[in-house]
C-alpha positions, 0 to 999 in steps of 0.5 A: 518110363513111368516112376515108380511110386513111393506111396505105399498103400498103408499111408492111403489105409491111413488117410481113409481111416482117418476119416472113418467118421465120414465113410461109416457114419454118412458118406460110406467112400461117397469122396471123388478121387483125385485124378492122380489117384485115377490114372494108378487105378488105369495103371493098376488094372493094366498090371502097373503099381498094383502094390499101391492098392493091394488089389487081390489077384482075383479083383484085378482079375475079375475087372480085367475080364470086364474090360476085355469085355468092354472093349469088345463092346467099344470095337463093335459100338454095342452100347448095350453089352458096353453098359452091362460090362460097366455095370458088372465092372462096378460091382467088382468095385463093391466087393472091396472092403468099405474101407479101400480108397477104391470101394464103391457101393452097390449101384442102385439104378432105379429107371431113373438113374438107368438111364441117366447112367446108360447115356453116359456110358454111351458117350464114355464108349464114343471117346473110346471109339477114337483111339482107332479112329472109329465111331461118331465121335462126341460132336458137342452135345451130351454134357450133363449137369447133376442137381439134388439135395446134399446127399442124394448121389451125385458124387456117388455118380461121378465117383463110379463114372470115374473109377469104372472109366479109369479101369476099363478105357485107355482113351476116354480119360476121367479128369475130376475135381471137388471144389469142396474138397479142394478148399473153396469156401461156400461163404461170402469172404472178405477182399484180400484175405487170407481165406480168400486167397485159399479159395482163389487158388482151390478154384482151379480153371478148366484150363489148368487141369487140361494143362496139368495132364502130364502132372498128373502122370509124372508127380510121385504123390497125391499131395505132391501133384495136388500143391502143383495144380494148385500152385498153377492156379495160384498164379493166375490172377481172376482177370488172366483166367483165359477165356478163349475156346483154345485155352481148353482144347486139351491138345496135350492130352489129344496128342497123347490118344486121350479124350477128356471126361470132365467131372467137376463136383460142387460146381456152385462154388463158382457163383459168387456174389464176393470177390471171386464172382470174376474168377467164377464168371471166367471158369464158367465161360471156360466150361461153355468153351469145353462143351463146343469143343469136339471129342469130350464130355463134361458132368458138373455136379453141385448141392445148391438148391439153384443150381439149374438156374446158376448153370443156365443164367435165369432167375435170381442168376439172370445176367451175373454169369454167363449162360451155359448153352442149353442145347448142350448141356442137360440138366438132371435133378437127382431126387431123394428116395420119397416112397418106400417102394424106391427106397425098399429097393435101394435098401436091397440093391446095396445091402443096408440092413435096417436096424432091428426096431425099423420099418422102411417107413422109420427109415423114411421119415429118419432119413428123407430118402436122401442115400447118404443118410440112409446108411447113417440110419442103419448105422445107428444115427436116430437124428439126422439132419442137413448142414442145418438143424431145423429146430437151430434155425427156427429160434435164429431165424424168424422168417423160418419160424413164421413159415414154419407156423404157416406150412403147420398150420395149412389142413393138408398139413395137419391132417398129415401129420394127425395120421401119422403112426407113429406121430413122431415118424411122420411121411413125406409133408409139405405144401405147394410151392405156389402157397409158399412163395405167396406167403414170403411175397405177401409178408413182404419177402417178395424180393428175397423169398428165391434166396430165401428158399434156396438157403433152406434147400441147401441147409437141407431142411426144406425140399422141392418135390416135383408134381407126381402126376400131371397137373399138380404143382411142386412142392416145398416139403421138409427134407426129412419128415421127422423135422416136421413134427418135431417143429409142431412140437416146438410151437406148440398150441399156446403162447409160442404159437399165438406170437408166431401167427400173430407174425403172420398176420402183421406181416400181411400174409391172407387168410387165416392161421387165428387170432394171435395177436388177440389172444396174446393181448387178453391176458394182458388187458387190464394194463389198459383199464388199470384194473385186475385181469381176466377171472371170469367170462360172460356166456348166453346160455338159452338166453340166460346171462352166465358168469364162467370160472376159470373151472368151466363152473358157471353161475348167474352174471351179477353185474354189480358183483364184478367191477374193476375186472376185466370180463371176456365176452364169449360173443364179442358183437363188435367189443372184445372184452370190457369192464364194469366201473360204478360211477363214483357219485350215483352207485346204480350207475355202471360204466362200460369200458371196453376194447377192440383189437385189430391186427391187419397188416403192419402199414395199414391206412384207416381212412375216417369213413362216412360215419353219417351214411354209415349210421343211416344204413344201418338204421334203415337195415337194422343190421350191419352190413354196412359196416363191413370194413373196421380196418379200413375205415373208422366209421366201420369201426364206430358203427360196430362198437356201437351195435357192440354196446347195445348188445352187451348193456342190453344182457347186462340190463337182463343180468341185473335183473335176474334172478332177484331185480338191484334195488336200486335198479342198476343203470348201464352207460357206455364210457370208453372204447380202447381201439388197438390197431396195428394199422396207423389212423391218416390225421383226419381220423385222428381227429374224428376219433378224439371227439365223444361218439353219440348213441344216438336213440335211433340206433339203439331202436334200429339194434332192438329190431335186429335178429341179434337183439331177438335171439337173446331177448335182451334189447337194449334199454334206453341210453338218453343218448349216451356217449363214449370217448375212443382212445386210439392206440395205433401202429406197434406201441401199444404192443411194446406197452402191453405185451411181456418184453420177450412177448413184444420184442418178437412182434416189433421187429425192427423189420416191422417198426420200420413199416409204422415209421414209414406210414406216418411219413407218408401220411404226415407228407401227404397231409402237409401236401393238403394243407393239414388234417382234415376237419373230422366228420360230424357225427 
């Protein structure tokens, strides 16, 4: 005899009011019943403890009809008219009041989801077949695994799987489980503690919920059957979780007529990398068990962005689990709503309004198509987001940031974004996975760019899109639209964005997003002369020397009217910007200092190079083209700071006399080249660089030959072999040095320094190896 039982209605009212946030603002009864709760709605639709839900005569009706109709479909094997009853079943559901324990929303099913649904259906119809010994049975094949983004209808699934089964079949019986909501913790926690040990017990085995079958039945209370389940759990240490195929035969339940429909959510809680890997291990072998077995079906759902690789053992989960068999399990990965034709139909088919200054477009880029957060955009929520707030993660996490800047600065991008209208409600945006994963592996993320990627997935900030048409690659887009212009914001066009591609740049990453580095370092370079900053740029306009103002007013250049400042060159011919100093005993001397600002990857070698061959080539050329490599070689370097001062002494030569001849003639000399490098010198071009670099009166010539020298029609005079000392500043100090604390700290990470750090090592090892630095190269 079944007991009666003592939980009224009102208390289960009052538990779903209790959590009315979650039903009217995101989740809208998207909860996985409990299989207690289950078997009352089987009991109520056969006309037991229908008190318990205050279920309408007219609802209890109606659902009747439909398993009647059901059953004639399972006694004929027409799984057909078996989906047709189930999906009118389910309407029913729908007509409840939102917030019944019971509610359903509408189902949606998109060619997609029909037949994803259809197939299960079918497989629910087979187990109901054997309760009079009919039908092919379920012989170990069609087990499903659920993938897709928080939020996109995987519980939504299993929930209608498990409420419409429960009031239409009395074989095919729905066991469900949300390790979430049971308690399982998604962080990795300490041995031995008290969160551990709660974990442990809400990772309930397979086995245990087989063996709780009449529990489930015979506990008076939802609470009361939930303590006992996880008491059973509680009691098996990780090493006694059984693994034998019998331990999840369900004999129990097959000698009571019933068939197993497994339906376990958050799945991904079982992979671990803690304490409770054994106890996860051990319920996925259980699981593997289960799906060999005959006359059963198994759905697992989970919201980790890997799940298809935790579930089948490869990727960064080869070899720590066991592999489910993938010939008897499927996988499907429940896809957000990306186009506004789907989710135009998915605003139809369950009757969400848009609010009144919303387009589906709006709705789009609020919501990212992600079900759960449709409705939370109807009902008024204009920031939505995942378990992570992008903009929360862009400031703690620098990595992000960084490909963050990337993905914002790729064309395909930008010119999206450009053409969004409004530009605050941007569609669907992102870049290939390809460029992605090249990114985080060039910037020396390669071993963490897999975790990397699915701590975003699952934070639900990024998404993978598959390829719409063959041919075409996934890709890594922002989950919702919306973020991705509120990140371009965030970065900006100024400082903020320079310190981020600067980033790009030292972590090594190929190809171009500007010169960061650069440009952060400009204002800043007259900490590097001890003189006053930048107020004044030097242009060529139609040949003619131009000092510009910060105002864009532009004036003739007067050398002598603008010493001891830094002056920027808009053509930077092998300099970046430079300083004029008068020589402290002959005043128609002018010194030129000047510097050059190189940021390849951090842990970059330059080698000293062949200055001598170098130098030759180019004055048998009388162009550059040797000197193709700065970063890699030292000679390269020279070379074009060579050519760089012959240009620009040459315009100023040109300056000094327009428009009225210096009296007395104004002379320019080459002193001193600042070399900023975030690469590290080997020993030898240390030394090589710490001798006076000539200007040989053959190069000078070889300049005044080239079409550079032609175009300004400012050869350089002679320089009676003039020279100018290098000082070196390489690897990450001089950043420290130069740049603003807050400006620096974010471009010397520990991260970074330790790549400078490791450099010298190995060179000063290799050094040593050599007997010492070699002699420098005569120049």
């Amino acid at each position: 005899m079944l007991r009666p039982t003592t939980v009224p209605y009102s208390r289960l009212r009052s538990y779903v009011r209790s959590i009315s946030h979650i039903i009217t603002a995101n989740f809208t009864m998207s909860i996985l019943p409990t299989t207690w709760m289950l078997r009352r709605v089987r009991r109520a639709v056969a006309g037991d403890e229908s008190a318990l839900f205050a279920l309408p005569a007219t609802w209890l009706d109606a659902v009747n009809e439909h398993r009647r109709a059901f059953q004639r479909a399972v006694e004929l094997g027409d799984d057909k008219e078996a989906f047709s009853s189930f999906q009118a079943a389910w309407a029913v559901f729908a007509t409840l009041d939102v917030t019944h324990p019971l509610h359903l929303r509408p189902l949606f099913c998109d060619e997609q989801l029909t037949k994803l649904l259809q197939s299960e259906v079918r497989l629910v119809m087979w187990l109901e077949m054997l309760k009079n010994c009919g039908g092919p049975g379920v012989g170990g094949t069609g087990h499903r695994g659920l993938g897709g983004s928080l939020g996109v209808g995987k519980t939504y699934m299993l929930r209608g799987l498990a409420l419409v089964t429960s009031a239409l079949c009395t074989a095919a019986t729905p066991i469900a489980l949300n390790y979430e909501a049971e308690g399982v913790s998604d962080k990795p926690l300490g041995v031995g503690t008290e969160r551990e040990k709660s974990s442990r017990a809400s990772m309930v085995p397979i086995s245990v919920l087989l063996d709780c079958h009449r529990l489930f039945e015979d506990c008076e209370t939802d609470s009361e059957c939930s303590a006992a389940v996880r008491a059973r759990s509680a009691a098996l240490a990780d090493a006694e979780v059984p693994t034998a195929a019998e331990s999840v035969a369900g004999t129990a339940m097959k000698a009571d007529g019933l068939y197993p429909l497994l339906l376990l959510d958050e799945v991904n809680l079982w992979y671990r990398e803690d304490g409770l890997q054994e106890r996860g291990s051990r319920i996925v072998s259980q699981l593997l068990h289960f799906g060999r077995g005959p006359n059963r079906v198994a759905v697992v759902a989970g919201s980790s962005s890997c799940l298809r690789e935790q579930l089948f053992a490869y990727g960064s989960w080869k070899d720590l689990y066991p592999p489910l068999n993938a010939s008897l399990f499927t996988f499907r990965e429940i896809a957000p709503l990306r186009d506004t034709d789907r989710l135009t139909a998915y605003l139809a088919a369950t009757n969400t309004r848009l609010p009144a200054d919303h387009t589906v477009h709006t709705m789009l880029s609020l919501s990212g198509g992600v079900g759960r957060l449709v409705l939370a955009v109807a009902g008024g929520d204009e920031k939505p987001c995942g378990r992570e707030n992008p903009l929360e993660l862009f400031d703690r996490d620098p990595v992000f940031a960084m490909l963050a800047a990337f993905m914002l600065a790729q064309p395909e991008l930008t010119e999206r974004l450009a053409a969004a209208a409004p530009p605050h409600l941007p569609p669907p945006c992102g870049v290939s996975e390809a460029t992605v994963r090249a990114f985080l592996r060039e910037a020396g993320f390669g071993e963490e760019a897999g975790r990397m990627l699915e701590r975003w997935r699952d934070g639900g900030v990024l998404f993978l899109a598959q390829p719409a048409a063959p041919g075409h690659g996934p890709r890594i887009e922002f989950l919702f639209p919306y973020h991705a212009y509120l990140l371009q914001q965030r970065i900006g066009a100024g400082c903020q964005r320079d310190i981020l591609h600067a980033n790009i740049q030292l972590h090594g990453v190929k190809g171009s997003v500007g010169h960061g580095l650069e440009r952060l370092c400009r204002p800043h370079a007259h900490r590097l002369f001890g003189c006053s900053p930048c107020t004044t740029v030097l242009v060529m306009e139609r040949q003619a020397p131009l000092a510009e103002a910060a105002d864009g007013t532009q004036r003739p250049f007067q050398p002598g009217g603008l010493l001891n400042t830094v002056i920027e060159w808009r053509q930077q011919v092998g300099l970046e910007d430079f300083v004029l100093v008068a020589d402290a005993d002959d005043r128609s001397l002018i010194h030129v200092d000047a510097w050059q600002c190189k940021s390849p990857e951090v842990g970059t070698t330059t080698r000293c190079g062949d200055d001598a061959a170098v130098t030759a080539a180019i004055i048998a050329t009388r162009a550059l083209t040797a000197a193709t490599d700065p970063i890699k070689y030292l000679a390269h370097t020279v070379a074009k700071a060579r050519w760089g001062f012959c240009a620009l002494i040459g315009i100023l030569h040109k300056a000094a006399q327009h428009p009225v001849p210096a009296d007395p003639p104004l002379r320019f000399s080459p002193r001193l080249l600042h070399l900023c490098t975030t690469a590290v010198l080997e020993l030898d071009a240390h030394a090589a660089a710490s001798e006076p670099v000539p200007l040989p009166r053959a190069f000078v010539e070889a300049y005044n030959g080239s079409t550079k020298a032609r175009s300004t029609a400012a050869p350089c005079p002679d320089l009676a072999d003039a020279s100018f000392t290098i000082i070196v500043h390489d690897g990450l100090d001089w950043v420290a040095e130069l740049l603003p604390g807050a400006h620096s700290d974010a471009l010397t990470s520990p991260t970074l320094r330790s790549r400078v750090d490791d450099r010298r090592r190995s060179l000063a090892a290799a050094a040593a190896g050599a007997g010492g630095a070699r002699a420098p190269a005569r120049r």
